[in-house]
C-alpha positions as CSV (number, residue, x, y, z in Angstrom):
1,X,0.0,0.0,0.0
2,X,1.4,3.5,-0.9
3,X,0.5,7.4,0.3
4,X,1.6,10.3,-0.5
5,X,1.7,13.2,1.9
6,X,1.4,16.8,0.9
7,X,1.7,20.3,2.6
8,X,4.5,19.8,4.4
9,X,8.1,19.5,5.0
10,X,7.2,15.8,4.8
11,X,5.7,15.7,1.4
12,X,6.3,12.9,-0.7
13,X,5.6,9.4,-1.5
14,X,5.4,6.6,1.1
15,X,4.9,3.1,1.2
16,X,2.5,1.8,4.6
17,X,5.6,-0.3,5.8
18,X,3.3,-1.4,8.8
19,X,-0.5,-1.2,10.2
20,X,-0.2,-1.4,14.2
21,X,-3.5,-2.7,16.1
22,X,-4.5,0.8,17.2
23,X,-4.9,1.9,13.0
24,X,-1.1,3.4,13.4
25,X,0.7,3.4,9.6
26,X,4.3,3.0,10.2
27,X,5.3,4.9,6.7
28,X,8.6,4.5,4.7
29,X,9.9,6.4,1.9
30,X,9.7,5.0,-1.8
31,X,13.3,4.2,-3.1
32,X,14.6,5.8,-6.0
33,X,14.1,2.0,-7.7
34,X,10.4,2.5,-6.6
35,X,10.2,5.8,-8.1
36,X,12.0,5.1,-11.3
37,X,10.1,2.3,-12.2
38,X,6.6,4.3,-11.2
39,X,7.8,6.6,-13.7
40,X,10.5,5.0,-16.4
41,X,7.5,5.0,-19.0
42,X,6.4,8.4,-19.9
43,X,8.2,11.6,-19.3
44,X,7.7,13.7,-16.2
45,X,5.8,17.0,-16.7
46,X,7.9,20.0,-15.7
47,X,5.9,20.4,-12.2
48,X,6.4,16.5,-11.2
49,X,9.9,17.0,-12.4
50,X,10.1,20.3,-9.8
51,X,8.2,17.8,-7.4
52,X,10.6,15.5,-7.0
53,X,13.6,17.1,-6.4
54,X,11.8,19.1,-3.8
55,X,11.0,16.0,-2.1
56,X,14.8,14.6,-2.6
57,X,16.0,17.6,-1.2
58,X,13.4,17.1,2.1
59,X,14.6,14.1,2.0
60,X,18.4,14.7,2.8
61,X,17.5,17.5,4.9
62,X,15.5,15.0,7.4
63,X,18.6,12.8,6.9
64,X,21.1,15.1,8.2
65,X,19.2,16.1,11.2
């Protein structure tokens, strides 16, 4: 199962890596393979292109902290 999760620092593409008893989704970010083969078939519009590196750089940021 995947989300996505916008308006945030946080926003990108998940996949539900766990659903705890209480309803809790433990949430993982896709992989660049996960990615890449979501999109390998067409080419990215200039906005999803824009998107995604937005969320790559929100992705390192988190990483450093």
């Amino acid at each position: 199962m995947k989300a996505t999760v916008d308006g945030s620092e946080l926003s990108g593409s998940y996949v539900v890596a766990e659903q705890r008893d209480d309803g809790t989704l433990v949430l993982r970010p896709e992989t660049s393979d996960e990615v890449i083969e979501q999109h390998a078939d067409r080419v990215l519009s200039e906005e999803e292109f824009l998107g995604s590196l937005d969320r790559l750089h929100a992705a390192k940021l988190r990483e450093e902290q």
